[in-house]
CHARMM-style PDB file with segment names, atoms N, HN, CA, C and O in Angstrom:
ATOM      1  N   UNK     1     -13.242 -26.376  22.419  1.00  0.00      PROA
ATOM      2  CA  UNK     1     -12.559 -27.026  21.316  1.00  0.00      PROA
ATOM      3  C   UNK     1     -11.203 -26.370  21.135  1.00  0.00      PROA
ATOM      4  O   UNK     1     -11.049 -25.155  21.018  1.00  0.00      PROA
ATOM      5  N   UNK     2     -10.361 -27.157  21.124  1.00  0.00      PROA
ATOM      6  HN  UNK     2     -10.487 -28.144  21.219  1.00  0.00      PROA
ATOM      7  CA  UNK     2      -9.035 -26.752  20.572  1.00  0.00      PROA
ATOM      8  C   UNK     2      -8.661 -26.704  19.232  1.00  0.00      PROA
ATOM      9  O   UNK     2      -8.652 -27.763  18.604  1.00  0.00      PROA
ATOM     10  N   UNK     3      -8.283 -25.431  18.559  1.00  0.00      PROA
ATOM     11  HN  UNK     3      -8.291 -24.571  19.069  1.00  0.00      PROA
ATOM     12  CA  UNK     3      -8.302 -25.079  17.651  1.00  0.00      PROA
ATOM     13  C   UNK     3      -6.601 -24.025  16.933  1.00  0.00      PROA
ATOM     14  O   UNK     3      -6.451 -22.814  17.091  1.00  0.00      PROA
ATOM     15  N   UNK     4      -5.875 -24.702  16.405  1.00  0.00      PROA
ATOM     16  HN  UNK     4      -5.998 -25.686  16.277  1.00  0.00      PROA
ATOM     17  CA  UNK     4      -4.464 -23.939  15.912  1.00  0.00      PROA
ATOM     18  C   UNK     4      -4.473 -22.852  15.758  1.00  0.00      PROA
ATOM     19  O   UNK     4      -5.535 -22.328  15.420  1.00  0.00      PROA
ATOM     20  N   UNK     5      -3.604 -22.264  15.893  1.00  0.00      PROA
ATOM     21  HN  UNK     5      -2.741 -22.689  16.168  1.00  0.00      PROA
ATOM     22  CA  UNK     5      -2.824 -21.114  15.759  1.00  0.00      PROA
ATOM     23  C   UNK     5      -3.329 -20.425  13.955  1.00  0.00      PROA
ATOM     24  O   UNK     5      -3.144 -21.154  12.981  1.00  0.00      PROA
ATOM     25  N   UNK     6      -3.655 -19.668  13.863  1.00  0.00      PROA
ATOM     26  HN  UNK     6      -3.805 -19.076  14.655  1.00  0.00      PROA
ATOM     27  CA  UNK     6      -3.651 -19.102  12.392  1.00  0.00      PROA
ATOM     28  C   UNK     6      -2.732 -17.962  12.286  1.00  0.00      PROA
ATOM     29  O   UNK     6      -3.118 -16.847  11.935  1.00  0.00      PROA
ATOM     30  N   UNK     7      -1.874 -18.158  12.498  1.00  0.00      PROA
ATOM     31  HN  UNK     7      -1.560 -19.064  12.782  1.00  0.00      PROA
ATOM     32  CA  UNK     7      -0.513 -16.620  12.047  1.00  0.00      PROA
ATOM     33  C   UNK     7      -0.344 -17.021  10.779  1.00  0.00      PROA
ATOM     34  O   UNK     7      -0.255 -18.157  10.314  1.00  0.00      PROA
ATOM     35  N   UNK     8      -0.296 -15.563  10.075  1.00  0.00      PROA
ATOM     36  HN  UNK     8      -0.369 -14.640  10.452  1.00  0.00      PROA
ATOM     37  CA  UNK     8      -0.181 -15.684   8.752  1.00  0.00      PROA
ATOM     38  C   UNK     8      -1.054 -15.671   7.758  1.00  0.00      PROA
ATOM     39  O   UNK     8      -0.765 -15.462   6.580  1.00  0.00      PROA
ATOM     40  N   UNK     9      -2.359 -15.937   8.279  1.00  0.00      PROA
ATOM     41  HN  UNK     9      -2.594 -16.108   9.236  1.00  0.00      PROA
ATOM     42  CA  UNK     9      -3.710 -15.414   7.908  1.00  0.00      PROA
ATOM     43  C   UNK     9      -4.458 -14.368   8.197  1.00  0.00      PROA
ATOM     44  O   UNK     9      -4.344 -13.476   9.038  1.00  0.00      PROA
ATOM     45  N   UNK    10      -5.612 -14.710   6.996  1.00  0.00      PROA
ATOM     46  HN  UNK    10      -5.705 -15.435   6.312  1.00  0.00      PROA
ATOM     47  CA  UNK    10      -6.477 -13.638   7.741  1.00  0.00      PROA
ATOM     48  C   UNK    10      -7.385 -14.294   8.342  1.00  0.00      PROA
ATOM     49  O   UNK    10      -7.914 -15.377   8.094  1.00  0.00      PROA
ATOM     50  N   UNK    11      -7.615 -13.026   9.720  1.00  0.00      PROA
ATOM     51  HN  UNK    11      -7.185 -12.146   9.921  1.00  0.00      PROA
ATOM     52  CA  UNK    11      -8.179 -13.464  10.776  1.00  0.00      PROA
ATOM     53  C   UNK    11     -10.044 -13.779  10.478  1.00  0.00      PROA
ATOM     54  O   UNK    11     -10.166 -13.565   9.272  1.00  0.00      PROA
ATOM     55  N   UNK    12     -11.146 -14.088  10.921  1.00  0.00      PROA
ATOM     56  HN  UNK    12     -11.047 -14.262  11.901  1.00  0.00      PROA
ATOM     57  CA  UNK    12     -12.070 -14.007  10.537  1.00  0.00      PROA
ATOM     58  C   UNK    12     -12.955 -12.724  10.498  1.00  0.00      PROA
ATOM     59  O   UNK    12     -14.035 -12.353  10.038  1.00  0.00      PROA
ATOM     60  N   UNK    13     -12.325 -12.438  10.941  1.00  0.00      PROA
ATOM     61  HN  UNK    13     -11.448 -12.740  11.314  1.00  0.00      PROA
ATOM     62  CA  UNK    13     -13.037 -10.271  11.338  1.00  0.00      PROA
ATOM     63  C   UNK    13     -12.737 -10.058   9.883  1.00  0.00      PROA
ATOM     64  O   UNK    13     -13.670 -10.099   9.081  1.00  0.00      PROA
ATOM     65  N   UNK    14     -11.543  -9.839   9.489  1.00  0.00      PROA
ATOM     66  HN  UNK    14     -10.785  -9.806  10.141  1.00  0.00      PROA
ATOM     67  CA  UNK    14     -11.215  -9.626   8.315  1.00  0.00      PROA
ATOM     68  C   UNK    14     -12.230  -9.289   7.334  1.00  0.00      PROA
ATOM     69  O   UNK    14     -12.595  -8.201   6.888  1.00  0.00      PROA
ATOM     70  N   UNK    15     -12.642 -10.619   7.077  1.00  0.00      PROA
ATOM     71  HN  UNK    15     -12.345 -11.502   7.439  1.00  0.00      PROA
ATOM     72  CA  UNK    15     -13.347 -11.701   5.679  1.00  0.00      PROA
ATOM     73  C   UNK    15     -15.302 -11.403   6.841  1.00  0.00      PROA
ATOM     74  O   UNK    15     -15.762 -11.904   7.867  1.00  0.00      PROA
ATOM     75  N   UNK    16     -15.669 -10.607   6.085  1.00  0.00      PROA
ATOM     76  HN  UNK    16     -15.295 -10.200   5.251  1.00  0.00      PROA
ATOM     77  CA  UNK    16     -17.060 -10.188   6.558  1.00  0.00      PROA
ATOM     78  C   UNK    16     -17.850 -11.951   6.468  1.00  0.00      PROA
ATOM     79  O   UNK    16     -18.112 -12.682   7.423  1.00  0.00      PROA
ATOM     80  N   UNK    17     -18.050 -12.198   5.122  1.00  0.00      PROA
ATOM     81  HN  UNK    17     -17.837 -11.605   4.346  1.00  0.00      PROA
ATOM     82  CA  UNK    17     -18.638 -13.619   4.798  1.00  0.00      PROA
ATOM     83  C   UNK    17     -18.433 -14.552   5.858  1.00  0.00      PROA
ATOM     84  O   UNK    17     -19.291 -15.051   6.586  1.00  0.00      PROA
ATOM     85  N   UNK    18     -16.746 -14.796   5.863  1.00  0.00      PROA
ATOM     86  HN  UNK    18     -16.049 -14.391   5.272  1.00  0.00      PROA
ATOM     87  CA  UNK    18     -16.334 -16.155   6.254  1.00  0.00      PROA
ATOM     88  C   UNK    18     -16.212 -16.087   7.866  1.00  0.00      PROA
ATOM     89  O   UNK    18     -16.064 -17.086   8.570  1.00  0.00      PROA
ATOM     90  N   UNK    19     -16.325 -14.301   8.510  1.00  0.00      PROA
ATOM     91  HN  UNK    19     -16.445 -13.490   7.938  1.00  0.00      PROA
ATOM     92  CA  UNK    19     -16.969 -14.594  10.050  1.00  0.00      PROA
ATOM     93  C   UNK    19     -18.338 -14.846   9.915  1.00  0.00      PROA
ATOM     94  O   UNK    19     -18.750 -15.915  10.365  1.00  0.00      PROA
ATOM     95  N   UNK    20     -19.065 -14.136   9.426  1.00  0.00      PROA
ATOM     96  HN  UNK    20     -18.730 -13.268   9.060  1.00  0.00      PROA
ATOM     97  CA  UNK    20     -20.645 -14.783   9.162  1.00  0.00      PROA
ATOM     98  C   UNK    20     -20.931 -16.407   9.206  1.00  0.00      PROA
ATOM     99  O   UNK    20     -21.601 -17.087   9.983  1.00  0.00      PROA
ATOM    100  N   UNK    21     -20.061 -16.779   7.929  1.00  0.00      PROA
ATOM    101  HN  UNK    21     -19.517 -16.227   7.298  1.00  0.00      PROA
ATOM    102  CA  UNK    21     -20.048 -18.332   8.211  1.00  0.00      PROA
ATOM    103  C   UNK    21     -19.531 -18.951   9.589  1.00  0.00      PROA
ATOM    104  O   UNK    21     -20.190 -19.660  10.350  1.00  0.00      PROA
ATOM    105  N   UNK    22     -18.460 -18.612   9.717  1.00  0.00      PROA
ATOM    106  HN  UNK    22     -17.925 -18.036   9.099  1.00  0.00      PROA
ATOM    107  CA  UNK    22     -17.616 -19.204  11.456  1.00  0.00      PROA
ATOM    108  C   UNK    22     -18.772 -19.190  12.895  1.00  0.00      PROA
ATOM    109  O   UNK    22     -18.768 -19.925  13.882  1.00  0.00      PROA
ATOM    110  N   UNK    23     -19.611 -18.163  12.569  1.00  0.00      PROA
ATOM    111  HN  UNK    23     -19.614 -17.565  11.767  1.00  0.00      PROA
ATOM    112  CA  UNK    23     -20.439 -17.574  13.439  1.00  0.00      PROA
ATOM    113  C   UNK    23     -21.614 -18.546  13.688  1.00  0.00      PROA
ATOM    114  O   UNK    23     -22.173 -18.927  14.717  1.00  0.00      PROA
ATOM    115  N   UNK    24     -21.784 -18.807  12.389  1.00  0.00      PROA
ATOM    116  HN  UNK    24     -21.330 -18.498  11.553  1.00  0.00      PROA
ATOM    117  CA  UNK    24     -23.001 -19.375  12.229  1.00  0.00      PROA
ATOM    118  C   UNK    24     -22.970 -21.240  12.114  1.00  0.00      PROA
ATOM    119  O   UNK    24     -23.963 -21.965  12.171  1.00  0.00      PROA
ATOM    120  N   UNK    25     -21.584 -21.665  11.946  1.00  0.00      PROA
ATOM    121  HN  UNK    25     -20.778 -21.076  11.899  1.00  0.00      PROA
ATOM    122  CA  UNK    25     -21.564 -23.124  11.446  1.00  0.00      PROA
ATOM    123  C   UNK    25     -20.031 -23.241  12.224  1.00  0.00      PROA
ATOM    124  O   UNK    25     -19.355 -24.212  11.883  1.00  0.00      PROA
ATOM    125  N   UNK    26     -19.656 -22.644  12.880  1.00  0.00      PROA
ATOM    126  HN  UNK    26     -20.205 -21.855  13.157  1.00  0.00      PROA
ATOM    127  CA  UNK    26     -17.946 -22.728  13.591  1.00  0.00      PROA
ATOM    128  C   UNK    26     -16.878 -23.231  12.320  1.00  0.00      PROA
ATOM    129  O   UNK    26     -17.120 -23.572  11.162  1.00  0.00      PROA
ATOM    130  N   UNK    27     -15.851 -23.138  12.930  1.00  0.00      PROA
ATOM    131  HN  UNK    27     -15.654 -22.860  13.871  1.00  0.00      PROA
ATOM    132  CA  UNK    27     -14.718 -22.730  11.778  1.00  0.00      PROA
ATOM    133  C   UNK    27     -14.589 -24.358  11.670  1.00  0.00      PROA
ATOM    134  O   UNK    27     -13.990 -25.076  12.471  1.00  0.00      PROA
ATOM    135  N   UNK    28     -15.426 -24.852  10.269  1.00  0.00      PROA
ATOM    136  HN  UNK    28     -15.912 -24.269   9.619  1.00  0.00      PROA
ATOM    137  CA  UNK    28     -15.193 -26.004  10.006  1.00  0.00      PROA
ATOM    138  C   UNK    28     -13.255 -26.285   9.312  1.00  0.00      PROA
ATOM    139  O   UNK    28     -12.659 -27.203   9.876  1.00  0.00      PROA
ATOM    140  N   UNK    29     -12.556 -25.602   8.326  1.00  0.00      PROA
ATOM    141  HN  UNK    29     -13.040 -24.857   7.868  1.00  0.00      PROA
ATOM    142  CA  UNK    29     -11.591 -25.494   8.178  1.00  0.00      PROA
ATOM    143  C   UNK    29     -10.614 -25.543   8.993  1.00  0.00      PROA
ATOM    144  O   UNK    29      -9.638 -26.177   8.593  1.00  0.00      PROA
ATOM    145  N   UNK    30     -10.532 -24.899  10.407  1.00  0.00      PROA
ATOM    146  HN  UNK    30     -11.325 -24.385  10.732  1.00  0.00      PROA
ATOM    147  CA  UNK    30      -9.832 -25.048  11.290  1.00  0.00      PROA
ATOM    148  C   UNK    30      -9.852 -26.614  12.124  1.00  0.00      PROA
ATOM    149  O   UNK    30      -8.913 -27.267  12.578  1.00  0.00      PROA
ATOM    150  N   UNK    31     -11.334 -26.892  12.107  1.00  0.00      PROA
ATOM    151  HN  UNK    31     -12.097 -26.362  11.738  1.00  0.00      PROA
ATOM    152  CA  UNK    31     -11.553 -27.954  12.785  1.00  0.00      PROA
ATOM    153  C   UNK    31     -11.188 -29.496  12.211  1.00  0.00      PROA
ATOM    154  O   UNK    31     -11.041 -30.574  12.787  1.00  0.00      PROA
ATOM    155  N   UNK    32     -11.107 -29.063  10.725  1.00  0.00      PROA
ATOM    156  HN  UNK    32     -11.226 -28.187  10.256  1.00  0.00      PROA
ATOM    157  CA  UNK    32     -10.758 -30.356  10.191  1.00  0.00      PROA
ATOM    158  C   UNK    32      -8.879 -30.188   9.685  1.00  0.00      PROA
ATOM    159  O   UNK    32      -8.271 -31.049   9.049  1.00  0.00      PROA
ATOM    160  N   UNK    33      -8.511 -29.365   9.993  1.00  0.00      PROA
ATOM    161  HN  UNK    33      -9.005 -28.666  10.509  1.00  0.00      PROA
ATOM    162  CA  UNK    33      -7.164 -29.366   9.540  1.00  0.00      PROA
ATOM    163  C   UNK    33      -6.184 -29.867  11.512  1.00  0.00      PROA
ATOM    164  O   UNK    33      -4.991 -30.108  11.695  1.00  0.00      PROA
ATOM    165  N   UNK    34      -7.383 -29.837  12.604  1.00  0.00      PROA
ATOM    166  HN  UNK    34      -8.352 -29.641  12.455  1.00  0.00      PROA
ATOM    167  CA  UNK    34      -6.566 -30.504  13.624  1.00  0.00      PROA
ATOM    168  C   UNK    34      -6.864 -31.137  13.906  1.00  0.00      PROA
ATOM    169  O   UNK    34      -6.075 -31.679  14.681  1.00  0.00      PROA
ATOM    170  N   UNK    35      -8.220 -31.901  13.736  1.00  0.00      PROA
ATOM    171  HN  UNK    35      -8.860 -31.462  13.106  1.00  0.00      PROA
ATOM    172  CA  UNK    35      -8.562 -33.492  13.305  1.00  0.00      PROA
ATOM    173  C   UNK    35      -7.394 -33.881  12.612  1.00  0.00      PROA
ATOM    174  O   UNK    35      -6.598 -34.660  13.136  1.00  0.00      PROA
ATOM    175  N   UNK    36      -7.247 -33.497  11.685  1.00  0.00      PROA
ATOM    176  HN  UNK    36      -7.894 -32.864  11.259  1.00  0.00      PROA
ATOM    177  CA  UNK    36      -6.264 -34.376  10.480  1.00  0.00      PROA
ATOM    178  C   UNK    36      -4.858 -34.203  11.296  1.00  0.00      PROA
ATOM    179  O   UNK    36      -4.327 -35.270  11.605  1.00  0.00      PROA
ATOM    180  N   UNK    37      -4.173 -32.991  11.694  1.00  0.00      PROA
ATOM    181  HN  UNK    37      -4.604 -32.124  11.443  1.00  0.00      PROA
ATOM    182  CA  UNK    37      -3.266 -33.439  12.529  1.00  0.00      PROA
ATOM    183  C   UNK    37      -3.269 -34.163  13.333  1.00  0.00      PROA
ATOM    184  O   UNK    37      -2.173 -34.723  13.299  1.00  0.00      PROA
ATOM    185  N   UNK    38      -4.143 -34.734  14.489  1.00  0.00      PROA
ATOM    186  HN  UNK    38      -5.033 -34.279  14.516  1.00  0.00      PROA
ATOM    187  CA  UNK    38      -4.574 -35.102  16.148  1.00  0.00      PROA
ATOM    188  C   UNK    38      -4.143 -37.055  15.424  1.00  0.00      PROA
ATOM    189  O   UNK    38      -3.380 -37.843  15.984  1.00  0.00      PROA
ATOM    190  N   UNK    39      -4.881 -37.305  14.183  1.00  0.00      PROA
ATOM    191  HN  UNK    39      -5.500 -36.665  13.728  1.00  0.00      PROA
ATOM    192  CA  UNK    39      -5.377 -38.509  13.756  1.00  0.00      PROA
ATOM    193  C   UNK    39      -3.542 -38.883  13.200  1.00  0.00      PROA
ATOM    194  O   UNK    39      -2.944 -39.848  13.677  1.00  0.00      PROA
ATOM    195  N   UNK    40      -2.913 -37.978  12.201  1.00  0.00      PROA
ATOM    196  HN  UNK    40      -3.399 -37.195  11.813  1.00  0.00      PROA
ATOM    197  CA  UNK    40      -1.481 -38.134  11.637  1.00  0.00      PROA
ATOM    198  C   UNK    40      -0.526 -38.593  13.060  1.00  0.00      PROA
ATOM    199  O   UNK    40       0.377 -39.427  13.112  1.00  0.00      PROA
ATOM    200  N   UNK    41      -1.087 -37.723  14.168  1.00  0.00      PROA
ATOM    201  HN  UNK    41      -1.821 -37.046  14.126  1.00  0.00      PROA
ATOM    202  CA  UNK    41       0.243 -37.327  15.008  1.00  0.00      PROA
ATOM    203  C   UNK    41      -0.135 -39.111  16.096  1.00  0.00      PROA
ATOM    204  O   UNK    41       0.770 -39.917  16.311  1.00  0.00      PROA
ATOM    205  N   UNK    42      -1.006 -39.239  16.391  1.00  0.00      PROA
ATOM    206  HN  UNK    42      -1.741 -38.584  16.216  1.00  0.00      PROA
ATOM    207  CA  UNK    42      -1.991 -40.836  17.081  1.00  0.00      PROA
ATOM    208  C   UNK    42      -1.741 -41.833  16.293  1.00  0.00      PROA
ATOM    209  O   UNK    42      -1.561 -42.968  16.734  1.00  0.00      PROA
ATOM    210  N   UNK    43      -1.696 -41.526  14.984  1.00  0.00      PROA
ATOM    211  HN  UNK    43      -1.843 -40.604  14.626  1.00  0.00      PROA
ATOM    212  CA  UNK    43      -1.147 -42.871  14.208  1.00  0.00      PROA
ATOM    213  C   UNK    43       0.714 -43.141  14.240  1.00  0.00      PROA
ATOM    214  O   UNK    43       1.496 -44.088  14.319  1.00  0.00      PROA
ATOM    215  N   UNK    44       0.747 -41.959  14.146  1.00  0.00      PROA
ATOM    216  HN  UNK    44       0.112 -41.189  14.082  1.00  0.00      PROA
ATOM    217  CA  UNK    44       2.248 -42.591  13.791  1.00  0.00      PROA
ATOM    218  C   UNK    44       2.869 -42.736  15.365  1.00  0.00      PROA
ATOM    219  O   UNK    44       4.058 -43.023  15.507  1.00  0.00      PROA
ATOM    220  N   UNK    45       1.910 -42.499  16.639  1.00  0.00      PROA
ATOM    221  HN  UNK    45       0.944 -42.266  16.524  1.00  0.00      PROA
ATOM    222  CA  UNK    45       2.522 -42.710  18.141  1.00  0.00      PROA
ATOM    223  C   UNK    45       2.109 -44.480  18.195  1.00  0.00      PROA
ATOM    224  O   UNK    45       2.461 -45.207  19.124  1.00  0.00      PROA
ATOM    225  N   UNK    46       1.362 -44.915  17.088  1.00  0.00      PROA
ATOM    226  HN  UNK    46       1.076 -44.325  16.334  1.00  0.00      PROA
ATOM    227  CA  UNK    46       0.224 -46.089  17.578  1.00  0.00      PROA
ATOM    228  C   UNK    46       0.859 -47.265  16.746  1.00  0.00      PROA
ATOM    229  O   UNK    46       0.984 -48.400  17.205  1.00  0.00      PROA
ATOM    230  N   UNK    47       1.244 -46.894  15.489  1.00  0.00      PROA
ATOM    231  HN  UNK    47       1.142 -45.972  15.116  1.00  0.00      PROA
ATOM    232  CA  UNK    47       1.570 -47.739  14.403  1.00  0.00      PROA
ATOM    233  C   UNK    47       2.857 -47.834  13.998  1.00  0.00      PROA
ATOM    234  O   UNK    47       3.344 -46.772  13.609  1.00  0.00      PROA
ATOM    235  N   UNK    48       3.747 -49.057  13.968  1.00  0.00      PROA
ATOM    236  HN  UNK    48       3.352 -49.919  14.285  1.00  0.00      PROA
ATOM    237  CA  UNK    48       4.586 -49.084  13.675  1.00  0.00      PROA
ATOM    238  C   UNK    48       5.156 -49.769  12.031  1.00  0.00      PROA
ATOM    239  O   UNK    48       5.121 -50.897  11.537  1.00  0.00      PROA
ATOM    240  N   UNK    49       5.601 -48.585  11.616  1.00  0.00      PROA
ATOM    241  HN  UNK    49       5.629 -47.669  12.017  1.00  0.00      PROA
ATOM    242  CA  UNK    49       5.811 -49.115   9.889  1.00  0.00      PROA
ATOM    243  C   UNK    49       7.589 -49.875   9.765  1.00  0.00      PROA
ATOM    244  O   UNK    49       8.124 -50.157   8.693  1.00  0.00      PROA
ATOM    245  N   UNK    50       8.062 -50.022  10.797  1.00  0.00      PROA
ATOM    246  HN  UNK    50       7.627 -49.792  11.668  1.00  0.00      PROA
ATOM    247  CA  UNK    50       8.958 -50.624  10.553  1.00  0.00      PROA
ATOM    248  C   UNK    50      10.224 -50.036  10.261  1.00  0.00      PROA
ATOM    249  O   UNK    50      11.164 -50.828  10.196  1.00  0.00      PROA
ATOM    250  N   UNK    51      10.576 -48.261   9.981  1.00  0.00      PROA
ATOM    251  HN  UNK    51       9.812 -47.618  10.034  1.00  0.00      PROA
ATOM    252  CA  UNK    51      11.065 -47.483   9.958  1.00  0.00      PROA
ATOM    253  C   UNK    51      12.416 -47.658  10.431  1.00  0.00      PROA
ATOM    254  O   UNK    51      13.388 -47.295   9.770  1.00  0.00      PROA
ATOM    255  N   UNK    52      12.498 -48.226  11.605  1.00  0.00      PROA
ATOM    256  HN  UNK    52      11.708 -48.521  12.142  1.00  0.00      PROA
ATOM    257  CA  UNK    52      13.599 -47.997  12.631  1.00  0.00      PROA
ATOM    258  C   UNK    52      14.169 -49.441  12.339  1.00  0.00      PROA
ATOM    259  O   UNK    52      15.336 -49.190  12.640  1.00  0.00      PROA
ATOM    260  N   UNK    53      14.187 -50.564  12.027  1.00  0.00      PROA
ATOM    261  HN  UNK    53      13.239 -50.768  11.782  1.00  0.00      PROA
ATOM    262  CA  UNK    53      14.106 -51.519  11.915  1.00  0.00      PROA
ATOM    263  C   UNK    53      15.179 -51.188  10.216  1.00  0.00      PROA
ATOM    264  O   UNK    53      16.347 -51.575  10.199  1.00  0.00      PROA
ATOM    265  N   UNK    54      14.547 -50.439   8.908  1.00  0.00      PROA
ATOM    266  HN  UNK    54      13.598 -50.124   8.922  1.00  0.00      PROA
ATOM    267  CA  UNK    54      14.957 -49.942   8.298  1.00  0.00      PROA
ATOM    268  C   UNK    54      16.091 -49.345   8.551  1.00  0.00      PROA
ATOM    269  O   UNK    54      17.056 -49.945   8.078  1.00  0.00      PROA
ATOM    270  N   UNK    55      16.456 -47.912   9.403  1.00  0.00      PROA
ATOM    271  HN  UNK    55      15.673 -47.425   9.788  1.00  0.00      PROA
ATOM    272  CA  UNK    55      17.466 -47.645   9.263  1.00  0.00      PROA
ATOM    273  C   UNK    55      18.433 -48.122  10.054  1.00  0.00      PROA
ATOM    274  O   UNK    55      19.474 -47.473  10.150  1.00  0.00      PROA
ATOM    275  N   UNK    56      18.286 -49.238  10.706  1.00  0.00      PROA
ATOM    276  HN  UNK    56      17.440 -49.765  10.628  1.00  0.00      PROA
ATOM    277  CA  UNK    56      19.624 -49.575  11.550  1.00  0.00      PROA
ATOM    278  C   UNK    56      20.183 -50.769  10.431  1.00  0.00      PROA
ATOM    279  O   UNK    56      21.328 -51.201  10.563  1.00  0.00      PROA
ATOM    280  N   UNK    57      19.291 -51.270   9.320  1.00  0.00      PROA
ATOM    281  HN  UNK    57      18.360 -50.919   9.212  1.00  0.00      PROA
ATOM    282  CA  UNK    57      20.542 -52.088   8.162  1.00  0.00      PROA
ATOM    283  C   UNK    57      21.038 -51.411   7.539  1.00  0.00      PROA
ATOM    284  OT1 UNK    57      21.880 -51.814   6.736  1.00  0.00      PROA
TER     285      UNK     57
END
């Protein structure tokens, strides 16, 4: 699974609990924050809102 970059956080070693959790159920947080990118970045390659159409009047 491909999973982002976390600079700027803390890592899961860190946070005793929340590697426990990662360990045990994988880093749902990570996984749904590049779903939500993968789905933003596929829509706007897929769908056209008319944008360009906009700025050339």
């Amino acid at each position: 699974m491909n999973t982002p970059q976390t600079a700027g956080r803390a890592e899961a070693g860190d946070v005793p609990i929340y590697a426990g959790l990662v360990e045990e159920r994988g880093d749902v947080l990570a996984e749904t924050r590049w779903t939500a990118e993968q789905t933003l970045r596929e829509a706007g390659e897929t769908l056209d809102f008319g944008l360009a159409a906009a700025d050339a009047g």
